[in-house]
Structure formats: structure tokens, C-alpha cells
C-alpha positions in Angstrom: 30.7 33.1 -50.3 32.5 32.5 -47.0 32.7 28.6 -47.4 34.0 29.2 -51.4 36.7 30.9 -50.2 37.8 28.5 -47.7 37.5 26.2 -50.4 39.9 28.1 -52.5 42.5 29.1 -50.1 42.8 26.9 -47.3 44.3 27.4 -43.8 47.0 25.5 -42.5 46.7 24.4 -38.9 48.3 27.0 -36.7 50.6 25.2 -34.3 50.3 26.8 -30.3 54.1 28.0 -30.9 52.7 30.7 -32.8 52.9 34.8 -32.0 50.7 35.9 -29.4 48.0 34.2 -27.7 47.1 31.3 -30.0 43.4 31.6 -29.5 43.9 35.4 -31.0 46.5 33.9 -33.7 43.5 31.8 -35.2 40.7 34.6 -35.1 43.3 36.6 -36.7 44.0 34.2 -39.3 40.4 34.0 -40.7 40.4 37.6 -41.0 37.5 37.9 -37.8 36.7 40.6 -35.5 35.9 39.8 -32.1 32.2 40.3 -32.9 32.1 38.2 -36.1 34.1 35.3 -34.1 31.2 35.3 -31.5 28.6 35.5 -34.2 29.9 32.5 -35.5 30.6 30.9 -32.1 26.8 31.1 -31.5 25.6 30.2 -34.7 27.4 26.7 -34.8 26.0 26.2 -31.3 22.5 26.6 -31.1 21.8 27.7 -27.5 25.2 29.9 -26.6 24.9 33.3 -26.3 28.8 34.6 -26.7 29.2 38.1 -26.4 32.2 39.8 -28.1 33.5 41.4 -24.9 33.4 37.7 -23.8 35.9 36.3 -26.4 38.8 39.7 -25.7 38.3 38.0 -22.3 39.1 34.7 -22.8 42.2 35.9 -25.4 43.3 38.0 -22.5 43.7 35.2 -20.4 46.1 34.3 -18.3 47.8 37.8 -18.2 43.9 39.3 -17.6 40.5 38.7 -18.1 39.1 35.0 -17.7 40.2 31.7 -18.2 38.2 29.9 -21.1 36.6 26.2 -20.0 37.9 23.2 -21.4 34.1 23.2 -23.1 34.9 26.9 -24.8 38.1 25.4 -26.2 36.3 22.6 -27.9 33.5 24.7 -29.1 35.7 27.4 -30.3 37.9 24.8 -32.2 35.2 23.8 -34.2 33.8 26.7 -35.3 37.3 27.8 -36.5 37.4 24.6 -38.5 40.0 23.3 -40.6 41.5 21.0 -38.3 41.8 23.0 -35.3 41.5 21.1 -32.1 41.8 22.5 -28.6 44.6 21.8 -27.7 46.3 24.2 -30.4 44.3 26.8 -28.7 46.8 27.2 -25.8 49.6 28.0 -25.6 52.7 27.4 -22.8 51.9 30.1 -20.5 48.5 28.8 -20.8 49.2 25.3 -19.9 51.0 26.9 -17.0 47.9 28.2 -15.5 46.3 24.9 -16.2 45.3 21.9 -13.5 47.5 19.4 -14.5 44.3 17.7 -15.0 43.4 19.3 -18.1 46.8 20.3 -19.2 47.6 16.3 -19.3 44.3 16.1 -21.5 45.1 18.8 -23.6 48.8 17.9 -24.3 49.1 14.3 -24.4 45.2 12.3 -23.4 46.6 10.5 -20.6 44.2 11.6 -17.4 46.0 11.4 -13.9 43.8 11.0 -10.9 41.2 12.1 -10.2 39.7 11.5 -13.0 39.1 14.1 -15.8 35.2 14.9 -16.2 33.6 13.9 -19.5 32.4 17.7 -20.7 35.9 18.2 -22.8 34.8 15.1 -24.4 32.0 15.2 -25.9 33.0 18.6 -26.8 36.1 17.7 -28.3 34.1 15.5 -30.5 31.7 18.3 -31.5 34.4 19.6 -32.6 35.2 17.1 -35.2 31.4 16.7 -36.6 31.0 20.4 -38.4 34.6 20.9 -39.8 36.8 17.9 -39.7 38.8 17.7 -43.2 36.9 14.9 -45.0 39.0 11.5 -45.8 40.2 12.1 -42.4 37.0 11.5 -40.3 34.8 8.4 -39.9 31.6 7.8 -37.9 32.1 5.8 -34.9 30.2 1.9 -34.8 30.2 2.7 -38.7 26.4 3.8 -40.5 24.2 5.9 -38.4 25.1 3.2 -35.0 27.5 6.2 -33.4 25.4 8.5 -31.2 26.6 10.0 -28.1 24.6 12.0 -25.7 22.0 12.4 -29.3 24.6 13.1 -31.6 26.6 11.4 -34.1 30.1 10.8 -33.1 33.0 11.0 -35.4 36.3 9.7 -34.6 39.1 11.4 -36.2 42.2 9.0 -37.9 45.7 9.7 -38.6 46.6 9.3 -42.6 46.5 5.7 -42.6 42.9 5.6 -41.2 43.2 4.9 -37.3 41.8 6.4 -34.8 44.4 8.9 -33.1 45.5 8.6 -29.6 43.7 11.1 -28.7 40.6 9.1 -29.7 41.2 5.9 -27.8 42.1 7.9 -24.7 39.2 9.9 -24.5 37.1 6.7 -25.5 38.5 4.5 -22.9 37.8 7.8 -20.1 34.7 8.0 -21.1 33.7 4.2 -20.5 35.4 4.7 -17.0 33.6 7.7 -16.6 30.1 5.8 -16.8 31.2 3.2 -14.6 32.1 5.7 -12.0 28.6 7.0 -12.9 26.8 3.9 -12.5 28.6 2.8 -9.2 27.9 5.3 -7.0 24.9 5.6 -4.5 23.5 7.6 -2.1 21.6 4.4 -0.6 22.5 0.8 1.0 21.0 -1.8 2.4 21.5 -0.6 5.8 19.7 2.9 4.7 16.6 1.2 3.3 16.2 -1.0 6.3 16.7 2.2 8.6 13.8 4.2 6.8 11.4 0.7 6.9 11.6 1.1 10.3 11.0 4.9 10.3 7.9 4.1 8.4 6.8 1.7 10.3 6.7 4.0 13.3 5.3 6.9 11.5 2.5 4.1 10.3 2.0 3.2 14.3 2.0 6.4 15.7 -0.7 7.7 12.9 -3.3 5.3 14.7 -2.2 7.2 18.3 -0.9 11.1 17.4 -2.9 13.8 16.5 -3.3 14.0 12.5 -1.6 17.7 13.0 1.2 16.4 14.9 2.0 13.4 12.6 1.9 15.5 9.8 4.9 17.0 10.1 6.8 14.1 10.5 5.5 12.7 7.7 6.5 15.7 5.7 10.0 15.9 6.7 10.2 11.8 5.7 8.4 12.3 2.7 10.9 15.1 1.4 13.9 12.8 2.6 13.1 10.0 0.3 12.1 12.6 -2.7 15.6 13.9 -2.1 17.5 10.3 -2.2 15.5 9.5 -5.1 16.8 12.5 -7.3 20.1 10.8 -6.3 21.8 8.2 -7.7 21.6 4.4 -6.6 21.3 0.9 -7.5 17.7 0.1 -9.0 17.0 -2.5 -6.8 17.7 0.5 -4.0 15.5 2.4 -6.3 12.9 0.4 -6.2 12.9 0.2 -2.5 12.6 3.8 -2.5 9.7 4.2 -4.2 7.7 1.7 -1.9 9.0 4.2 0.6 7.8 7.3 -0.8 4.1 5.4 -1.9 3.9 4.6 1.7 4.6 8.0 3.4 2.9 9.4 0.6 -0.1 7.7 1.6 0.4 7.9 5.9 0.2 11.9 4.2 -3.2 11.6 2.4 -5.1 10.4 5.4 -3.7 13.0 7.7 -4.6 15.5 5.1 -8.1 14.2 4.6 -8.5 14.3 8.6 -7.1 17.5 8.3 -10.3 18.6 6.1 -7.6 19.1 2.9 -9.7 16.5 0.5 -8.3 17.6 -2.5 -4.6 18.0 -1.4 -5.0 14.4 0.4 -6.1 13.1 -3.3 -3.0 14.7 -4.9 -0.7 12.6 -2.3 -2.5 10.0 -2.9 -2.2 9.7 -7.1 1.4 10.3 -5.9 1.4 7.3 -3.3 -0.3 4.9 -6.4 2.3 6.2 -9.2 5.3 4.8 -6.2 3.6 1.9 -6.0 3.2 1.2 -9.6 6.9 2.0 -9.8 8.1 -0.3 -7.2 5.6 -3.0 -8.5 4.4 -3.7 -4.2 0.9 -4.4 -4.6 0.0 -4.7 -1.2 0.6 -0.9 -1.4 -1.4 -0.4 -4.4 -4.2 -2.2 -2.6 -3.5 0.2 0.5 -3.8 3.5 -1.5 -6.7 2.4 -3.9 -8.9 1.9 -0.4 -7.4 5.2 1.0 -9.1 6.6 -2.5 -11.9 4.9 -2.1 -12.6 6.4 1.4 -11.8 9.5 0.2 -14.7 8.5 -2.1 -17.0 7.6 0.2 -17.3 11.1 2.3 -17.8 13.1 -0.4 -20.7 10.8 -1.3 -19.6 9.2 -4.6 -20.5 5.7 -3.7 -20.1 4.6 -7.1 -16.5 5.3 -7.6 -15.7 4.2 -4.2 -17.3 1.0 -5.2 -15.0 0.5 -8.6 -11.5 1.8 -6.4 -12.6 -1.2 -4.6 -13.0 -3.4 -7.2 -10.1 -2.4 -8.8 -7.9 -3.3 -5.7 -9.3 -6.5 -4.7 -6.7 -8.4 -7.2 -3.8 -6.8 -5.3 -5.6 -8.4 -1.8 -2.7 -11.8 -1.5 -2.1 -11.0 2.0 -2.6 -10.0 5.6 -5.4 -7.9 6.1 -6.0 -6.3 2.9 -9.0 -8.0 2.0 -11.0 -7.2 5.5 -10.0 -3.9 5.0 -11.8 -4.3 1.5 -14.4 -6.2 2.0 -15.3 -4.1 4.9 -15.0 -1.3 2.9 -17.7 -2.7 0.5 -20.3 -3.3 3.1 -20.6 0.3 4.1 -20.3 1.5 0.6 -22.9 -0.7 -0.7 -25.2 0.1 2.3 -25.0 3.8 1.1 -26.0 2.8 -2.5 -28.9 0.6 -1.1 -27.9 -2.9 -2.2 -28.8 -5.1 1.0 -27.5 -8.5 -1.4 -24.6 -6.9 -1.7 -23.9 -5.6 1.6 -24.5 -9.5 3.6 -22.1 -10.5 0.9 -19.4 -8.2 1.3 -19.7 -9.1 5.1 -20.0 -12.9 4.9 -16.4 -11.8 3.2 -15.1 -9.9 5.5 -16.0 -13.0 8.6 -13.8 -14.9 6.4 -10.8 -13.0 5.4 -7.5 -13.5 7.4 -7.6 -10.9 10.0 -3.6 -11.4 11.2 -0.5 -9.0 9.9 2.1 -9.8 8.0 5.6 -8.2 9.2 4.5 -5.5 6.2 1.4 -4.3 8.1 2.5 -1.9 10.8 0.3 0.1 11.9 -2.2 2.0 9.4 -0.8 -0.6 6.8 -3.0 -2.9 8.7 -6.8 -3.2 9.5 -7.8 -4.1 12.8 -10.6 -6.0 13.7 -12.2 -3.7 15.8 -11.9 -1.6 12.4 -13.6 -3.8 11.0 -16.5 -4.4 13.4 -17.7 -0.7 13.3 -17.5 -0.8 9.6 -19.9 -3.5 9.7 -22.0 -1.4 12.5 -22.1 1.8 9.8 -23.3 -0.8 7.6 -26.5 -2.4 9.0 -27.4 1.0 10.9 -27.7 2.4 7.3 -29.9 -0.8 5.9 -32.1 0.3 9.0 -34.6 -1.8 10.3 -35.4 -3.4 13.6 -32.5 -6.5 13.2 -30.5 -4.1 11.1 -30.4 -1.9 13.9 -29.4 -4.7 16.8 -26.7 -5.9 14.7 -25.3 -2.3 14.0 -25.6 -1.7 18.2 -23.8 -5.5 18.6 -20.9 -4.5 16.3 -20.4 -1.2 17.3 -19.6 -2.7 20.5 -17.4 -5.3 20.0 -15.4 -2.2 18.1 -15.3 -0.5 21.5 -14.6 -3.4 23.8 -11.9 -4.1 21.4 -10.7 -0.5 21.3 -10.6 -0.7 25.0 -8.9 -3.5 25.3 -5.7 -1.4 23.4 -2.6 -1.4 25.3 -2.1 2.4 23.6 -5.5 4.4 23.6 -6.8 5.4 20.2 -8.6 8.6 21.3 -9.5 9.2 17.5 -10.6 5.7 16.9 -12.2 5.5 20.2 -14.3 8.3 19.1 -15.4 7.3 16.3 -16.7 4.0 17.6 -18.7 5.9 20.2 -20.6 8.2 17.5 -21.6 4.8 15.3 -22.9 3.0 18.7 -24.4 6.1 19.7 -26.6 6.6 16.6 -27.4 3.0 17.0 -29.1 3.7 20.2 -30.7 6.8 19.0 -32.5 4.1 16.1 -33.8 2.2 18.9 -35.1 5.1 20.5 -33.2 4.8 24.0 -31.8 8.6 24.3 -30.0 7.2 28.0 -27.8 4.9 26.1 -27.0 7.5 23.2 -26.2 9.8 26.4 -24.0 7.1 28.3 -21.9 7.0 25.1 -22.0 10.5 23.9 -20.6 11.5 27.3 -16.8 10.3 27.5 -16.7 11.1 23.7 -18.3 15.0 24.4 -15.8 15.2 27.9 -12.2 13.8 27.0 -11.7 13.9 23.2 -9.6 17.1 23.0 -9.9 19.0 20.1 -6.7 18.0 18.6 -8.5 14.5 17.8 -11.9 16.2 16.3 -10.5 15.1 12.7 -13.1 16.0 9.4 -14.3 12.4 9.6 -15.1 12.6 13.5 -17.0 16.3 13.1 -18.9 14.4 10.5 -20.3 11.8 12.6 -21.3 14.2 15.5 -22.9 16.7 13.4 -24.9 14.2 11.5 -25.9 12.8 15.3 -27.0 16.1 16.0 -29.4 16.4 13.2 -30.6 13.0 13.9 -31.3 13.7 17.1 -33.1 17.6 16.3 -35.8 15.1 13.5 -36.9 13.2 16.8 -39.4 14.9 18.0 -41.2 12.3 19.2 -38.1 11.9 22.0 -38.5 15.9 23.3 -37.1 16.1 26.2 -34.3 17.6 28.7 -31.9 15.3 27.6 -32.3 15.6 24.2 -31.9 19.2 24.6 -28.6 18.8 26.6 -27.4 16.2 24.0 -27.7 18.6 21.2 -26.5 22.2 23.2 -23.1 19.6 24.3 -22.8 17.6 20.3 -23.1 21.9 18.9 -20.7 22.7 21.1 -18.4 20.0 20.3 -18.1 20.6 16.8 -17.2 24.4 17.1 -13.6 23.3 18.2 -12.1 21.2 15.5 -8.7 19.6 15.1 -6.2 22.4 14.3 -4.0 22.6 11.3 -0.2 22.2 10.8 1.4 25.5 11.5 1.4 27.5 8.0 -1.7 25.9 6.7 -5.3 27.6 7.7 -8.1 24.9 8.0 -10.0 24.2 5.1 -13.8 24.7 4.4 
């Protein structure tokens, strides 16, 4: 009924000369209410929610109420149809109280700097899609080609068929507008090569720190690089971002996992392998699929750490990556049994390259001594007298290598201790398992007694509680002192309480 009487008795366009404010002068025209005007208003834009007290506001305006948005305008001027645009929704005390900014848009389409922002033009095109007089409007690239932000675009023409001024203005504003988009960056060169180095000294200082105190550096890194990633910058920036994130990303896992936080450590790592995926580094892909499959391996599901391994060996084209993963494999496959499979994976690892590359700073890279008490976990869990000597002949080259550290590696030094301690223990000589247990039991503070660490000594003190056939006062003393240990783990970050 409403559109049949449009039909039948058009409106003329109401120029903004008009009586009264020319936003009422159109309502008032079309016969509306301020209730039916905001009916209307929200039904020809899905999503608005234009209260009538809203639009006596806006007509008020400038001598009261509040001043409508260049986006109102537009949307108001095509629900009113019939030509209107917005700028015959002012009027000249309007344009008074304009910037000069939009009162240049409104009035004539030039833009004066700075440069007008692009919501009055998409808007003004909305305009045009619903109510534009027919024979006066054609689709922009021609067919179904014009689509702006999802919709089609129509460009309106003067009576010989051209685009107006208004038209090639806005179109030519809005290419600039994208350019302006496009060009600017919240990252350059000198950025990225700033938070490299960052990393690299959070990676160094995870083999030294405390996992508690390293963890909230990480953090803190970790939310920078989210934050400049939600920016905008140059993809090759972008992508240098990424391999950022996947690496702090996974620094965070393993101080989480050490933290005795398995499943939060595995969230930060899915999120260090999607970054690396991203940024297409597969040395990092490599990295976090070991990290996984360590993760793996202490919760005793030696089958998928085997696969995470498997799955990252491809990735293994430089530095240490494939000692790290071959070592990996040894103690794995020890747990699952497979002696074949265990000399292979360390005839492997004697012949990987064991030197960094410039991109293996410190937890990026894999020691030997890391290696050598990998191997030591290895043969001890083969068992067997020359199973046995070589897990006691590793585990000490780890230690001798440790030692020889310019920066002690209290953790790492610890953990080397435990694996040559339960070497001894195989072999039956309780004064050697005490020699080693003691600097372990008397100067690792509790800040280094990571999940991983706790592990090895309470699994030493259950050894040590089946031999029976070794009662004595020592072994008494070395269980009452490993107990004791393992009641004073590392602490938690502040905020977070310690896991089970």
C-alpha cells in the first residue's frame, strides 16, 4: 500500500533551502511521525536500533539535542528515498556547525587534509542501492563484479548516464583511503631485529633462571608480540611476527610444564606450532613438535611421543635439531622396549651435527651434554650389566660437560646427577649414588626442583626403598634426605597456585 502510493504521487527532492530543519522538512513530507521514521530507519538497516526520541534529537540539532553522524545522514537518506542524498539533509546552520571536513564532503566531494574517513562512503552508497530512481543508477564494474565491503555498489549518473562528481570523488577517496590503510605499520626492520634479540635472551636465560622467574618475562613478551600482531604491518613484518610469537610461545610451554601446568603448557604449545605454521620457519616447527613430544613422554604415552617425532624429523635441515630428535627417540623407544630401535636412534644421534646455527640461542639449541644424559636415560632403562656401564659412562660426560659451563645450570646440573645416580644404584654401589645425591640434596634450592626434577628423585627414592638386599644406614639416610627433598618444590608465578 505504502510503495503504490509512492508510485502514484511522487516526491520531488526537497532542496536544504527549505523551511525548518531539512531533516524534519523530509519526515514531514512523507507524512511520518517520529516513531514511524525510526521504524523505517531500522527496518531498512538490519542491525540499528533507532529510537524515536533519538531522531527529535538529531532534528533538534544544532540549536539542541545531538549532532547526527555523517553515517545517520546517509542511512537516513536512503530510507527516505526518492533521490534524497545527505547532503540535502542539512541545512546552512548545519554546515556551520560542521568540520570543514565533512561540510567540504557534503557540499562539494572535494576532501581537504586530513583526509575524510571512508564510513560516509560506503554509506552514501547504501544510500543509492534501496531507493535510487531507476534509469538513473548503474552497478559499478557492470553485472554482479561491484561489491564493496559485501555489497553491491551502485553508482549514481547525471541524465546523460555518467557518473556524478560526487561519484568519482568519493571513488578516488576511497582508493586513497586503502592505500593509507595498507601503508601503515606498527613494525620495522629495526623492531623485529630488536625483539630477535629479546628472544634470544629470554631463550638463554631459560637454560640459567628459575622456570618461575622466566615466566614472567616470557609473558610480558608473549603479550607484546600478540598486541603488534592485531596491528597493522607489512606481511613480510608479519610473518616475522609470528616466528616471534611461536618461539616465546614455546620458551612458555616448557616453563609451564616445569611449572607442573601439563595441560596449560600443551595449549601454548598448539599455539607455538599454529605461529610456526604461519610463518612457514620449520626449524621452529621441529622445535615445538619435540617440546610436544616431551610433554608426551612424562605422561607416559610413548607412542605418540614416538609419531611427534617422526612427524618432525622432515623439518630437521639444520643445527642441532636432529640430535635433539634422535636423542629424543632413544629414550622413547627404551620406554617402549625396542632395543633395535634404541642403538639406532643413537648411532643417529653420534652422527648428527652437534654445532648452532646463529638461530639456536639458547633452548633453541641442544647441547651435547643434553644429549649424553639422554643417551644415559636410555641404556639405564634397557637394563642390563653393559646397559648399565654405558648409562653410568654417559651420565658422566653430561656432568663433566655441565661443569665445564661458564654459567651454571643448577636445573640441568640436577638432572644429570639423578640419571648418574640411578646408574650407580643399578650397579649396586649405594657410596657412589650418595657421592652424587649429595651436592644435588645440599645446593639445589627449591626454586630449581621443577616437575621433571621431582620426578627423577622420587622415582630414585622408590628405587632405592625395593633394595632390600642394600639395607643399611645409608640407605636409610638417602631416602629420609631424597623425602625431604621433594616436599619443597619449585614455586609458582605469583597468581597461579601449583598444580597437582
Amino acid at each position: 500500500m505504502y510503495n503504490t502510493a509512492l508510485a502514484r504521487y511522487p516526491i520531488e527532492p526537497i532542496p536544504s533551502t527549505a523551511p525548518g530543519p531539512a531533516r524534519t522538512a523530509w519526515r514531514h513530507a512523507l507524512g511520518w511521525p517520529q516513531w514511524k521514521l525510526a521504524q523505517r530507519y531500522n527496518t531498512a538497516h538490519p542491525g540499528a536500533r533507532l529510537a524515536d526520541n533519538r531522531v527529535s534529537e538529531f532534528e533538534n540539532w544544532p540549536h539542541g539535542g545531538s549532532p547526527p553522524s555523517l553515517r545517520y545522514l546517509a542511512q537516513l537518506a536512503a530510507t527516505f528515498g526518492h533521490g534524497c542524498t545527505p547532503a540535502q539533509l542539512v541545512d546552512a546552520e548545519d554546515l556551520e556547525h560542521l568540520t570543514p571536513a565533512d561540510r567540504c564532503l557534503l557540499t562539494t566531494g572535494h576532501s581537504p587534509a586530513p583526509a575524510i574517513t571512508g564510513v560516509l562512503n560506503s554509506a552514501i552508497h547504501a544510500a543509492g542501492r534501496e531507493h535510487a530512481d531507476p534509469g538513473r543508477v548503474v552497478a559499478r564494474g557492470g553485472g554482479d563484479t561491484g561489491v564493496i565491503g559485501g555489497n553491491r555498489r551502485s553508482v549514481r549518473c547525471d541524465a546523460r548516464g555518467l557518473p556524478v562528481r560526487e561519484e568519482v570523488m568519493v571513488a578516488a577517496e576511497e582508493s586513497a583511503q586503502f592505500h593509507r590503510w595498507s601503508a601503515s605499520t606498527n613494525v620495522d626492520d629495526d623492531v623485529l631485529e630488536q625483539m630477535s634479540a629479546d628472544v634470544a635472551e629470554l631463550a638463554r636465560r631459560c637454560l640459567i633462571d628459575p622456570p618461575a622467574t622466566v615466566f614472567s618475562s616470557l609473558l610480558g613478551a608473549r603479550d607484546a608480540v600478540f598486541t603488534l600482531i592485531a596491528g597493522r604491518q607489512q606481511p613480510r613484518h608479519t610473518t616475522g611476527l609470528y616466528k616471534i610469537a611461536g618461539q616465546l610461545s614455546g620458551l612458555l610451554s616448557i616453563a609451564t610444564f616445569d611449572l607442573g601446568y601439563p595441560h596449560a603448557a600443551t595449549t601454548h604449545a598448539r599455539t607455538a606450532l599454529h605461529c610456526a605454521e604461519v610463518s612457514g620457519y620449520t626449524p621452529l616447527r621441529a622445535f615445538v613438535r619435540c617440546v610436544q613430544s616431551n610433554f608426551a613422554y612424562w605422561d607416559g604415552r610413548y607412542d605418540d611421543a614416538a609419531q611427534l617425532v617422526e612427524s618432525a624429523l622432515p623439518d630437521t635441515t639444520s643445527g642441532t635439531a636432529l640430535l635433539r630428535l634422535a636423542s629424543q627417540q632413544a629414550r622413547i623407544n627404551a620406554a617402549r622396549r625396542q632395543p633395535s630401535e634404541v642403538n639406532r636412534a643413537l648411532v643417529l644421534a653420534t652422527t648428527a651435527p652437534s654445532e648452532r646455527t646463529p638461530d639456536e640461542p639458547g633452548m633453541f639449541g641442544f647441547d651435547t651434554w643434553s644429549a649424553a644424559y639422554y643417551a644415559s636415560e636410555a641404556h639405564y632403562a634397557l637394563g642390563g650389566t653393559d646397559h648399565v656401564d654405558a648409562a653410568v659412562d654417559w651420565a658422566h660426560i653430561a656432568l663433566d660437560e655441565l661443569t665445564a659451563e661458564p654459567q651454571p645450570k643448577a636445573l640441568y646440573l640436577a638432572t644429570a646427577r639423578f640419571v648418574l645416580a640411578s646408574a650407580h644404584l643399578a650397579r649396586g654401589d649405594l657410596e657412589a649414588v650418595r657421592e652424587h645425591l649429595a651436592p644435588v640434596l645440599r645446593s639445589t634450592s627449591a626454586e630449581y626442583r621443577t616437575v621433571t626434577v621431582i620426578s627423577r628423585a622420587r622415582s630414585l627414592h622408590t628405587l632405592l626403598t625395593q633394595r632390600t638386599d642394600l639395607a643399611s644406614g645409608t640407605m636409610t639416610a638417602l631416602r629420609d634426605d631424597l623425602a625431604e627433598f621433594c616436599t619443597h618444590p619449585a614455586p609458582a608465578p605469583p597468581g597461579l597456585e601449583p598444580a597437582t
